[in-house]
RODO-2510 file (C-alpha; in nm, 4 decimals, decimal comma):
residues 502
     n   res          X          Y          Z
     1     x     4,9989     1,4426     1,8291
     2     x     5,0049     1,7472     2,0373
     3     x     4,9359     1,5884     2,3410
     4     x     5,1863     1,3004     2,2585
     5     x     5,4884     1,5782     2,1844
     6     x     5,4262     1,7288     2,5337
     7     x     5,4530     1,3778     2,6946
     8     x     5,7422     1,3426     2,5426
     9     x     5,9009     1,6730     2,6032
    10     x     5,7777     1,5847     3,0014
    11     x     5,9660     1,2670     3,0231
    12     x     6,2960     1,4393     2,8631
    13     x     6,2772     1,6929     3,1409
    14     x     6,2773     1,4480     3,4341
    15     x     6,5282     1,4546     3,6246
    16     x     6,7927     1,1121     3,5559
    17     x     6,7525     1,0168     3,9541
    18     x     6,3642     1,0058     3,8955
    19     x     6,3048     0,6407     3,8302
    20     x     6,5539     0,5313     4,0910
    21     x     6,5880     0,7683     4,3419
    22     x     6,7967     0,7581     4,6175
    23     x     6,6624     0,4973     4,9270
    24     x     6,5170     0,7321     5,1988
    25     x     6,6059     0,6405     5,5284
    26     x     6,3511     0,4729     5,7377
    27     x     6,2602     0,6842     6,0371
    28     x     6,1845     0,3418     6,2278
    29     x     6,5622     0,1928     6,2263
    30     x     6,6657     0,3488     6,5257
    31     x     6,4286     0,1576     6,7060
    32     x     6,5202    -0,0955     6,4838
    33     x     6,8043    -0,1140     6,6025
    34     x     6,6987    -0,1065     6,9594
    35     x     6,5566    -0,4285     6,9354
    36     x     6,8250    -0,5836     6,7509
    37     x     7,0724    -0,4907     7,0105
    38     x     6,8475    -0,6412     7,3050
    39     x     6,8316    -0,9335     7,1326
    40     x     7,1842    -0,9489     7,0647
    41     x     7,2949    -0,8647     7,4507
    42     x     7,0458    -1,1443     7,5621
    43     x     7,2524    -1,4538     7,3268
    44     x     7,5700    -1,2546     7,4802
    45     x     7,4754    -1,2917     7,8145
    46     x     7,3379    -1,6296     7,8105
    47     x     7,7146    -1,7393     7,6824
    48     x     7,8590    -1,6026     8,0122
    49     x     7,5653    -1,6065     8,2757
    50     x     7,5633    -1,9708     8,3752
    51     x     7,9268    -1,9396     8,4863
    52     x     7,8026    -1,7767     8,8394
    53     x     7,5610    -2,0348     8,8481
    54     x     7,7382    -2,3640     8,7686
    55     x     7,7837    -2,4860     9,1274
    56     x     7,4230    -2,4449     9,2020
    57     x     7,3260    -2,6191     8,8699
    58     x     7,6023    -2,9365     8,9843
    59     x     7,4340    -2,9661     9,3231
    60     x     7,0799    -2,9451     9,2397
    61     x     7,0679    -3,2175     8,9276
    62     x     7,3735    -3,4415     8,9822
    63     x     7,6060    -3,3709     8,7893
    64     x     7,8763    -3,6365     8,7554
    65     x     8,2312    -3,4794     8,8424
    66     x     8,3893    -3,2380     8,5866
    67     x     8,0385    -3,3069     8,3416
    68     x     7,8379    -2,9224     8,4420
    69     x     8,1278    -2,7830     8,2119
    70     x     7,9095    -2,8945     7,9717
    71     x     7,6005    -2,6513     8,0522
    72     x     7,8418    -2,3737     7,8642
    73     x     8,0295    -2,6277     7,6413
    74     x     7,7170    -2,7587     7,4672
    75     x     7,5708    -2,3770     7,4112
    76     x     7,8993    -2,2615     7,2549
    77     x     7,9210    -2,5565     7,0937
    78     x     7,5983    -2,5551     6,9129
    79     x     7,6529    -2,1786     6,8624
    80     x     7,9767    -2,1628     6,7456
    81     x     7,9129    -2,4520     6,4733
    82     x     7,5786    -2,3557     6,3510
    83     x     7,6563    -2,0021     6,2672
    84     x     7,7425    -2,0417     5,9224
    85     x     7,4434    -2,2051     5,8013
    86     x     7,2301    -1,9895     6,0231
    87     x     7,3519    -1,6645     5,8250
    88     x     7,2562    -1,8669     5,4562
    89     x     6,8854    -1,8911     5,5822
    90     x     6,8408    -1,5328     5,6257
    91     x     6,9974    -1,5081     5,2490
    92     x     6,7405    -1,8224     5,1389
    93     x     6,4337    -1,7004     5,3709
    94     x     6,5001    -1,4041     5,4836
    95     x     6,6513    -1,2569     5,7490
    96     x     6,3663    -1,1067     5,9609
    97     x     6,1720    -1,4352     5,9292
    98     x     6,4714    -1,6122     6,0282
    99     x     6,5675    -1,3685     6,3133
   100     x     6,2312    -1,3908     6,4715
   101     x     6,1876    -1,7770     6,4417
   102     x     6,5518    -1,7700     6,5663
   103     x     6,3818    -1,6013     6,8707
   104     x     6,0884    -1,7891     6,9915
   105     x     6,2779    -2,0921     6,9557
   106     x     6,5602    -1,9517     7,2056
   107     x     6,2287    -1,8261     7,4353
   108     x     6,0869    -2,2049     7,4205
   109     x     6,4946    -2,3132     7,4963
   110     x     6,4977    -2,0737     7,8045
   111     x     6,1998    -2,2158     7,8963
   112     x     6,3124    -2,5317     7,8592
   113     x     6,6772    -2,4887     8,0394
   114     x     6,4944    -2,3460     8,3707
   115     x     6,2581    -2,5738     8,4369
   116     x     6,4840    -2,8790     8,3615
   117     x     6,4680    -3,1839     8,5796
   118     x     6,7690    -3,3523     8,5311
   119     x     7,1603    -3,2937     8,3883
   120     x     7,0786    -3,4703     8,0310
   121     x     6,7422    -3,2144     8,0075
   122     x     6,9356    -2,9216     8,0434
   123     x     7,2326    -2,9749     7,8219
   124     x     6,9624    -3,0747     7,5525
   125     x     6,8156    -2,7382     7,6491
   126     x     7,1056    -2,5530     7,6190
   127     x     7,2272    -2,7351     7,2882
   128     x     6,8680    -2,5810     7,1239
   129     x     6,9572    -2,2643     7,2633
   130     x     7,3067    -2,2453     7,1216
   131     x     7,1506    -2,3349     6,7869
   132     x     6,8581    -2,0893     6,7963
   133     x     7,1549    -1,7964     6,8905
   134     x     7,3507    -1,9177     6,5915
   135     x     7,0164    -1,8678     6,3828
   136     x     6,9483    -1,5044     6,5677
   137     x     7,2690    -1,3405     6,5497
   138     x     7,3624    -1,3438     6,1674
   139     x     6,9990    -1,3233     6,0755
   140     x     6,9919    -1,0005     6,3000
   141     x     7,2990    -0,8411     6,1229
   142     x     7,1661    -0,8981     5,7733
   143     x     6,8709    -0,7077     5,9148
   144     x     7,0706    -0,4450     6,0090
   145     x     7,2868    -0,4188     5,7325
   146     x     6,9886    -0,3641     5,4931
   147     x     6,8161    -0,1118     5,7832
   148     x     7,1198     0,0525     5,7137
   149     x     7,2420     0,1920     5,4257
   150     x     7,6603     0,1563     5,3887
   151     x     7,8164     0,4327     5,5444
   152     x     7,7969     0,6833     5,8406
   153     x     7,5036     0,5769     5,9819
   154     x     7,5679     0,1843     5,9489
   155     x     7,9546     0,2642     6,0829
   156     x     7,7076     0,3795     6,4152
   157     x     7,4905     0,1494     6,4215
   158     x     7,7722    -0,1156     6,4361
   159     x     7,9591     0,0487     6,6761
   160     x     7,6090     0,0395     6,9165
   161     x     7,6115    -0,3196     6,8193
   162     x     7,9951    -0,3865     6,9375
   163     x     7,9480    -0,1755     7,2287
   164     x     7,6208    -0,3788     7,3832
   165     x     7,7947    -0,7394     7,3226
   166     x     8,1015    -0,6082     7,4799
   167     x     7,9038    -0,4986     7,7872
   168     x     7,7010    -0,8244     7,7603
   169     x     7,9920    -1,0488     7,8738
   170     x     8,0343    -0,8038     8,1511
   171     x     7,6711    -0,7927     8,2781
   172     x     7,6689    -1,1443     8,2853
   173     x     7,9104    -1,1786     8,5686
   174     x     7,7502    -0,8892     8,7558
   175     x     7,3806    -1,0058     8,7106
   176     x     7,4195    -1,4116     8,7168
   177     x     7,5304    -1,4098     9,0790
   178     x     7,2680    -1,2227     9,2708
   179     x     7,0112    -1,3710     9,0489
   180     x     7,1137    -1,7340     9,1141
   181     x     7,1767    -1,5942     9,5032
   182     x     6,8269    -1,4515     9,5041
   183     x     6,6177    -1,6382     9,2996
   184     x     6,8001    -1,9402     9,1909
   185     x     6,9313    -2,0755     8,9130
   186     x     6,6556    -2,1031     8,6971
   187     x     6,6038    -1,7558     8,6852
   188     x     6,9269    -1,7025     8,4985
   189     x     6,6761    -1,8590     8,1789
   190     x     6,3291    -1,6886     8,2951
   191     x     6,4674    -1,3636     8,2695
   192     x     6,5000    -1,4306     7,8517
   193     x     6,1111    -1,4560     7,8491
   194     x     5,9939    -1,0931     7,9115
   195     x     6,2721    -1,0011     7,6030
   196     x     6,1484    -1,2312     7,3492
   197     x     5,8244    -1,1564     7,3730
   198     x     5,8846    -0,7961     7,3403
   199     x     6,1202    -0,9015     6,9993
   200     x     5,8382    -1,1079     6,8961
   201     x     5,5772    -0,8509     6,8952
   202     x     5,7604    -0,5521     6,8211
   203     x     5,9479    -0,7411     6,5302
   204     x     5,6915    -0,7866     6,2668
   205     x     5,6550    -0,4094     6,3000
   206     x     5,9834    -0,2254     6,3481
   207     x     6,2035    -0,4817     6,1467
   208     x     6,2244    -0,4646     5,7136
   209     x     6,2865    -0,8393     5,5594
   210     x     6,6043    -0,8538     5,3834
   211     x     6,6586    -0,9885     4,9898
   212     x     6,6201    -1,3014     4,9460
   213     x     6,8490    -1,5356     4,6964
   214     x     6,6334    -1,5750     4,4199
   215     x     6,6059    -1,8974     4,2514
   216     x     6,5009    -2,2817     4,3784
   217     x     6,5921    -2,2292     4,7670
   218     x     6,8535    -2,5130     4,7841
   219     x     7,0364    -2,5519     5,1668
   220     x     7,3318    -2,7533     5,0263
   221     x     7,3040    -3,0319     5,3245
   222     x     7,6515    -3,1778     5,2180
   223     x     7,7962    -2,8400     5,2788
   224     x     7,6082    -2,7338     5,6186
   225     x     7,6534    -3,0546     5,7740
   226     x     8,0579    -3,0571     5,6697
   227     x     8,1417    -2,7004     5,7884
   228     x     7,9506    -2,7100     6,0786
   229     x     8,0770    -3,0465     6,2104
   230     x     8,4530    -2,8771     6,1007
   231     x     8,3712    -2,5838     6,3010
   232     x     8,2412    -2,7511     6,6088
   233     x     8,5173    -3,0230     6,6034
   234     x     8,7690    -2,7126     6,6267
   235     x     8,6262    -2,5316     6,9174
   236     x     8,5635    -2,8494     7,0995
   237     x     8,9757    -2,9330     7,0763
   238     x     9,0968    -2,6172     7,1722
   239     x     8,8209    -2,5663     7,4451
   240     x     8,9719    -2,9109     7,5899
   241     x     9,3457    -2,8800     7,4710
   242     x     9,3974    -2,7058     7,8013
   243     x     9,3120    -3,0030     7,9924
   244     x     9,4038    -3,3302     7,8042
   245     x     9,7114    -3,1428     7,6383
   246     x     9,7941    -3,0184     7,2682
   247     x    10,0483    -3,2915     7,2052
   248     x     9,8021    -3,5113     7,2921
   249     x     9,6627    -3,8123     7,0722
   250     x     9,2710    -3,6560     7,1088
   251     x     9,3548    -3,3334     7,0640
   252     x     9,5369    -3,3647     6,7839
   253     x     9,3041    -3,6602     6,6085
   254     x     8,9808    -3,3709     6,6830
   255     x     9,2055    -3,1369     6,4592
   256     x     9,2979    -3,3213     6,1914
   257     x     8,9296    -3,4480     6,1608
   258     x     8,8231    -3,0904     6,1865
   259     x     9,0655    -3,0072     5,9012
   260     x     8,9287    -3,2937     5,6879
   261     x     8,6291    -3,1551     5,6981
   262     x     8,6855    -2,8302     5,5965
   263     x     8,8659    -2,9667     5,2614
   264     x     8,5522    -3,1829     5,2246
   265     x     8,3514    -2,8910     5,2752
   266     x     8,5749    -2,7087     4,9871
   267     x     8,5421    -2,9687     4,8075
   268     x     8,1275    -2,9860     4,8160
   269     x     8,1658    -2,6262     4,7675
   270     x     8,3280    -2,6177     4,4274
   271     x     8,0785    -2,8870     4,2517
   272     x     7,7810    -2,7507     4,4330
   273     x     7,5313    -2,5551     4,2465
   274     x     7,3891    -2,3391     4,5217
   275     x     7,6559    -2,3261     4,7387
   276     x     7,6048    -2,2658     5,0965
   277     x     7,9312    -2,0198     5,0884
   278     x     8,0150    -1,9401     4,6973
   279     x     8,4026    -1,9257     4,6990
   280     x     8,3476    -1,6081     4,5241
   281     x     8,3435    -1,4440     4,8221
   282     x     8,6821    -1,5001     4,9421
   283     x     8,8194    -1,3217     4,6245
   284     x     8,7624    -0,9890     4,8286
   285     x     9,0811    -0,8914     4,9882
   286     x     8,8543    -0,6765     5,2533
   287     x     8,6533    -0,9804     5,3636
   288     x     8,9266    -1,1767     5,4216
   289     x     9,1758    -0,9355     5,5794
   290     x     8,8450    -0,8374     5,7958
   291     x     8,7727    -1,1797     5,8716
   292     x     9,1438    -1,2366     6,0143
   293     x     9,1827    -0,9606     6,1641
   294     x     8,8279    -1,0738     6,3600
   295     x     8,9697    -1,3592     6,4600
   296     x     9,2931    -1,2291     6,6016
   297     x     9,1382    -0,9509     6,8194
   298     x     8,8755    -1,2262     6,8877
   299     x     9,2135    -1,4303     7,0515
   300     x     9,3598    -1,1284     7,2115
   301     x     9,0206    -1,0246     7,3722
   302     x     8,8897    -1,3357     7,5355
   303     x     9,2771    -1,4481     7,5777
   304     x     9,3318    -1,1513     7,7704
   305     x     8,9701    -1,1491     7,9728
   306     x     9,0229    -1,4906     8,0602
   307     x     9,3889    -1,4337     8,2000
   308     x     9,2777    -1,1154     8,3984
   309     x     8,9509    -1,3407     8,5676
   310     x     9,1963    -1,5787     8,6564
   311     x     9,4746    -1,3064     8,8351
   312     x     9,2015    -1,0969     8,9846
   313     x     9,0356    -1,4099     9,1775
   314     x     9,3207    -1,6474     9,2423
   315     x     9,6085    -1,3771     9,3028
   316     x     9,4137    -1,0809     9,4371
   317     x     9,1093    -1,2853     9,6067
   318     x     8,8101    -1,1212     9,4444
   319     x     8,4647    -1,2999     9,4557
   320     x     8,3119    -1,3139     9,1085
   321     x     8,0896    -1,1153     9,1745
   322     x     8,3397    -0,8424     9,2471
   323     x     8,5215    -0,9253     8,9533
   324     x     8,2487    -0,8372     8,7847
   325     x     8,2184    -0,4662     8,9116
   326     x     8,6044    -0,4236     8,8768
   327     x     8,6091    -0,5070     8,5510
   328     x     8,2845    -0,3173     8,4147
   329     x     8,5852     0,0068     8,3300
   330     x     8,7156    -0,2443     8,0383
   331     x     8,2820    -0,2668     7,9190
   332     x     8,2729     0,0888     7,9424
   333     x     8,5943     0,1982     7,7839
   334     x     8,4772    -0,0712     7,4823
   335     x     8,1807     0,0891     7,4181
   336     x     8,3451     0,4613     7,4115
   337     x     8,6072     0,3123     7,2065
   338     x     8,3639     0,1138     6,9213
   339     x     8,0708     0,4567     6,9000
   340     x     8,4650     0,6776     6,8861
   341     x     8,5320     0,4785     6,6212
   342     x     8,2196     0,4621     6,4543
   343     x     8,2366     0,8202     6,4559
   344     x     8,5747     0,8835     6,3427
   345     x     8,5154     0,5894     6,0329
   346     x     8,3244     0,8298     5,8015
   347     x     8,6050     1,0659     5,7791
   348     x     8,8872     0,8404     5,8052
   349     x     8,8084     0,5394     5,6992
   350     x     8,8557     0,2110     5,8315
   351     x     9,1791     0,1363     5,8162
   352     x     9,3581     0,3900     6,0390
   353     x     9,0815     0,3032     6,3280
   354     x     9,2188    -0,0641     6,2669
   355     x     9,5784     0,0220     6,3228
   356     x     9,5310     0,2689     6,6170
   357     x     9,2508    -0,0023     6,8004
   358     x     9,5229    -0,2716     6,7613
   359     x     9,7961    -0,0252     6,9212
   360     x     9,5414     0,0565     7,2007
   361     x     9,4894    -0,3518     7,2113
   362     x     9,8199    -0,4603     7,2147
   363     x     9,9404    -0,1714     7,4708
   364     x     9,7048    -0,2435     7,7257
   365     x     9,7980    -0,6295     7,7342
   366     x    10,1809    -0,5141     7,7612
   367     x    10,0439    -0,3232     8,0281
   368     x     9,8492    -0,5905     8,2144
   369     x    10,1346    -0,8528     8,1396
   370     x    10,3239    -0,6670     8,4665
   371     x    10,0645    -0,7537     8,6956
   372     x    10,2454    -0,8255     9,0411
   373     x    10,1369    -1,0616     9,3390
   374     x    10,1468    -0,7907     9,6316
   375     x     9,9894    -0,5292     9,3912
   376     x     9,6161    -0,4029     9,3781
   377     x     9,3228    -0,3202     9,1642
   378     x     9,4601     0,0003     9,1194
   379     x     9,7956    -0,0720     9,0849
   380     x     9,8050    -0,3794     8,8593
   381     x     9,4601    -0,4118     8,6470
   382     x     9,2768    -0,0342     8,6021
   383     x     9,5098     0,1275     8,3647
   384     x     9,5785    -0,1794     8,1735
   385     x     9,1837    -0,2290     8,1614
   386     x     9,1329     0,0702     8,0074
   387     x     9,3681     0,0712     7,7503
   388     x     9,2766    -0,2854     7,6724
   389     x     8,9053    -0,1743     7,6663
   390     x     8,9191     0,0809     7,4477
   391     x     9,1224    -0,1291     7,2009
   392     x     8,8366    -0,3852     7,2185
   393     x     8,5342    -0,1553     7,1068
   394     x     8,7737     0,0584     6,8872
   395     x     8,9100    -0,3103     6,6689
   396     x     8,5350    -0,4603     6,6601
   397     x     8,4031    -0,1754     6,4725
   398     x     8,7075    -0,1831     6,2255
   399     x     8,6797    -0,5521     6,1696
   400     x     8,3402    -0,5959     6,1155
   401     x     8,3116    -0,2718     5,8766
   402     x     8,5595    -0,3965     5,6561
   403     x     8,4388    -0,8026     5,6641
   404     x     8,0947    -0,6530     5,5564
   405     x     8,1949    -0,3776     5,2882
   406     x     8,0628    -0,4880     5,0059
   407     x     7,8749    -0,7286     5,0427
   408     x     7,5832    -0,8060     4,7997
   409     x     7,2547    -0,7908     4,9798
   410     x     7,1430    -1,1054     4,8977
   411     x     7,4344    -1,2633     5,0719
   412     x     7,3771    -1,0223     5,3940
   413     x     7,3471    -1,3670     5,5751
   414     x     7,6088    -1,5384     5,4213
   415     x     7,9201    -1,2603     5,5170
   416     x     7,7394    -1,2219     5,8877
   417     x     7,7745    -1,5770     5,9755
   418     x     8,1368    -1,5938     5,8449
   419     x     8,2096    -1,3091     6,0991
   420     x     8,0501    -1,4317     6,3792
   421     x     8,1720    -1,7718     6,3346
   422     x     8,5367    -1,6559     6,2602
   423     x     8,4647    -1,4368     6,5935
   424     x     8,3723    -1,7691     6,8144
   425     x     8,6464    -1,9988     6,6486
   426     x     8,9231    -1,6926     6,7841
   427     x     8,7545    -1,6739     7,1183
   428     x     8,8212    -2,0695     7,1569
   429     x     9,1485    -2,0693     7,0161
   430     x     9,2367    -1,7168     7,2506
   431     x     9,1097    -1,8735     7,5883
   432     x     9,2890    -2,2455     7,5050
   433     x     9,5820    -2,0862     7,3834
   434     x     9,5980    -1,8457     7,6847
   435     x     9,5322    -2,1080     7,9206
   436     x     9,7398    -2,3914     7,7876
   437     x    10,0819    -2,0617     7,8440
   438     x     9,9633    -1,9544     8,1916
   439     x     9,9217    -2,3038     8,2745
   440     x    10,2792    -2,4609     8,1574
   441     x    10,4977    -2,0810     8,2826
   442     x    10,3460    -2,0496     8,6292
   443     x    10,5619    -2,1570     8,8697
   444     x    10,4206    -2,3222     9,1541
   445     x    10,0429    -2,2710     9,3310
   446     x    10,1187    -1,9661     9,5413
   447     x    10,0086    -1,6415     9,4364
   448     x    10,3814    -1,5434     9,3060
   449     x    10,4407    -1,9054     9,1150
   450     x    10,0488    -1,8151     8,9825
   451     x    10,1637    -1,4630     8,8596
   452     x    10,4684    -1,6022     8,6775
   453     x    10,2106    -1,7766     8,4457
   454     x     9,9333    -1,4774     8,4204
   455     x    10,2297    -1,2719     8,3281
   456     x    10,3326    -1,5121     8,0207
   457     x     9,9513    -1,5342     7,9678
   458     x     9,9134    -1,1850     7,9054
   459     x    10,2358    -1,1611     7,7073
   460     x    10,1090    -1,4540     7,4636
   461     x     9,7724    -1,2336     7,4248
   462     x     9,9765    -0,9378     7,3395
   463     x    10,1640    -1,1275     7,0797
   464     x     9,8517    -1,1585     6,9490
   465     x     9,7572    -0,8405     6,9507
   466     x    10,0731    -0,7702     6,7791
   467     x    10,0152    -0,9899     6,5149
   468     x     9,6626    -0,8358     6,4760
   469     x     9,8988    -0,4528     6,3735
   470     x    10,0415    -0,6551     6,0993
   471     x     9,7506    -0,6902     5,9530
   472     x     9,5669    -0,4055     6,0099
   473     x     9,8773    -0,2412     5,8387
   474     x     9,8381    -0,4705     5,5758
   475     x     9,4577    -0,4074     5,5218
   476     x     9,6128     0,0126     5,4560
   477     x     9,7165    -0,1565     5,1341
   478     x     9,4360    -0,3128     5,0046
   479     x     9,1800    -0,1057     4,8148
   480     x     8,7911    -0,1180     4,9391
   481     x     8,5828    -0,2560     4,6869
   482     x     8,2697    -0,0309     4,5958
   483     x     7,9586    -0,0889     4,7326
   484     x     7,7357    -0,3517     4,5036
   485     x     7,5229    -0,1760     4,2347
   486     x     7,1705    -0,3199     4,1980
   487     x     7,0543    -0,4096     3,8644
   488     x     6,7518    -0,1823     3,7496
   489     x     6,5694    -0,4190     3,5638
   490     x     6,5401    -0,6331     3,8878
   491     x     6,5521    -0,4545     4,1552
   492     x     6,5003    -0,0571     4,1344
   493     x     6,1589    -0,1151     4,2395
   494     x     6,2514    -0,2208     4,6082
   495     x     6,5037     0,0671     4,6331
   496     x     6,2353     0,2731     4,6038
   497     x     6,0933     0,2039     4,9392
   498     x     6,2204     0,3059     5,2457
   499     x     6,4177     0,0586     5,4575
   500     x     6,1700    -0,0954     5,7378
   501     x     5,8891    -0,0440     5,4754
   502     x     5,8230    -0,3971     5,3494
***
């Protein structure tokens, strides 16, 4: 009895915090993180790198005339479309499986893309690439939201993450033209090789599996194969509206089919009982003001990057490969803008680094929107391109932090792939939409009738931008939901382990 009263006494003392303590940080997720974030800048850099190298690619496999578009069409494409369902298999697998299968299938792609033999080979290629990248990069940010527990640290962490795929786009135009000049075109793919295999091996080791949906693991093929056909009908109209028209009778047919699709997929949705996206998510007023507010700095960003590629080579006469070194400032300034802002998020929140990235956004389009023909570098494009960059990093970080507060951890997968693919939708919708105004305001072919429409280019990104404010404002109203609370009967026992401890 004695011995039984002093047990007793024992557990009453114990601290309440005992049985589920706090989750100790994992003294592997900086590294963690580092290989995350190479991953991530290689799919990046493959989206941009074969621009440089399209010529060489037309010349040395045949390409019939206007068809090598279709070595970055069929990547973005497959990317842009398969994201969704590629974030629900880190939520039904898991995310580090996912992210590393993800991986050796884009190595075998790479592979694949440089030692292809002829046009068809290649686009095949680069259509398994695009889908192995839309497996990778929600998979990867489910592992890094559950490396990471919500707050300060993952606030960093995602401002690292910004930072490197703003940079990404950038190194790709000042990498894929000496390589393709040095070594050819294929190398543009070799050079994925040496990275994977480091991911691969260093993976299994350095990277924690995320929850996984418990339950029969159902993929809800009705919904994946709706959304996804919905999502790459969309990008593939706007990515062509510039050329066949929006008025037009394709253009518009592609959106109205894509829009049929997506009530289908609503549709599917509501009935299904394992839902690829539950409908319960969009009840959150943070993931959905997030997830707009993605989309319009996604528009303003590649709207205005696209616009200033265009002025810089056709107006000033830069090579691309000088473009590329001119416009590395606007990298920079992104990533001192998104780890500023990851920073500043602890103390102040998300919403005033919203607001203040979208004035920052908005002011350095207004600034680039004066460009002149007889101007320089210096005079037309630096200041703007710093403004502009720091607006870039500084919005990212605010977007995604508040389209992934909240989130339950066993739908990591599921709120990562909405991001991303509401990310790639505004970056097609930003470059058609900026292209179809500087096409239809400039004013003749010469450098002045070519400025008149760069200048209503950058305006129309602006608006954007502006548009962008209004909601960040509007996200000041809304009130954060609190982070998810994990049921103790199920799940305390994971908690207790350290993330990157499987």
């Amino acid at each position: 009895m004695r011995k039984s009263d002093d047990s007793s006494l024992t557990a009453r003392r114990r601290p309440a915090h005992a049985e589920n303590p706090e989750p100790v940080p994992d003294p592997r997720r900086w590294k963690a993180l580092a290989l995350l974030v190479a991953a991530f800048f290689m799919v990046i850099v493959d989206s941009q790198i074969v621009l440089l190298a399209l010529p060489a690619v037309e010349s040395d496999l045949g390409f019939a005339a206007g068809n090598v578009q279709w070595v970055m069409s069929a990547y973005l494409l497959a990317f842009g479309g398969l994201l969704m369902f590629g974030g629900r298999t880190a939520d039904l697998l898991g995310g580090r499986r996912m992210f590393l299968i993800g991986t050796a299938l884009f190595g075998v792609a790479s592979v694949l893309c440089g030692l292809a033999w002829t046009s068809s080979v290649l686009v095949s290629a680069r259509v398994v690439q695009g889908a192995a990248a839309a497996v990778m990069t929600p998979t990867a940010m489910a592992v890094l939201m559950h490396t990471f527990a919500e707050g300060p640290e993952r606030n960093k962490a995602l401002g690292i993450w910004t930072g490197i795929g703003a940079f990404g786009a950038t190194a790709a135009l000042l990498i894929g033209g000496p390589i393709t000049d040095g070594l050819g075109w294929e190398w543009i793919f070799f050079i994925n090789v040496p990275v994977v295999a480091a991911v691969l091996l260093l993976g299994p080791k350095l990277l924690r599996e995320t929850p996984v949906r418990p339950g029969r693991k159902n993929f809800d093929p009705g919904g994946a194969l709706t959304v996804t056909a919905a999502i790459a009908l969309l990008v593939y109209a706007t990515v062509r509206a510039p050329e066949t028209g929006w008025a037009s009778g394709g253009t518009l047919g592609l959106l109205a089919a894509s829009a049929v699709l997506f009530v289908v997929f609503v549709m599917i949705e509501t009935r299904s009982q394992a839902p690829l996206v539950p409908l319960r998510v969009f009840r959150s007023p943070t993931l959905v003001g997030g997830n707009i507010l993605m989309l319009i700095v996604a528009m303003a960003v590649y709207g205005g990057a696209l616009i200033t590629s265009l002025y810089a080579q056709q107006v000033l006469g830069y090579s691309a490969v000088k473009f590329g070194l001119s416009t590395a400032i606007y990298a920079v300034m992104s990533i001192i803008g998104a780890n500023l802002a990851a920073k500043l998020v602890g103390k102040t929140g998300y919403k005033p680094i919203a607001v203040t990235g979208m004035v920052f956004l908005a002011g350095g389009l207004l600034l680039l929107s004066q460009v002149d023909d007889r101007g320089s570098y210096w005079s037309e494009l630096f200041l703007g391109l710093v403004v502009f960059g720091f607006g870039i990093g500084s919005t990212n970080v605010a977007a995604s932090i508040a389209s992934l507060t909240g989130a339950k951890p066993e739908e990591s997968g599921l709120v990562s792939g909405l991001n991303n693919a509401v990310f790639q939708i505004g970056a097609a919708l930003g470059i058609a939409i900026a292209s179809s105004v500087a096409t239809a305001q400039a004013t003749g072919t010469t450098p002045r009738g070519l400025t008149d429409g760069f200048q209503a280019g950058f305006l129309a990104t602006a608006v954007f931008a502006l548009v962008g404010l209004a909601t960040a404002l509007t996200l000041m109203l809304v009130r954060a939901p609190q982070p998810p609370r994990a049921n103790p009967t199920r799940t305390a026992a994971p908690r207790t382990n350290p993330p990157g401890n499987p």
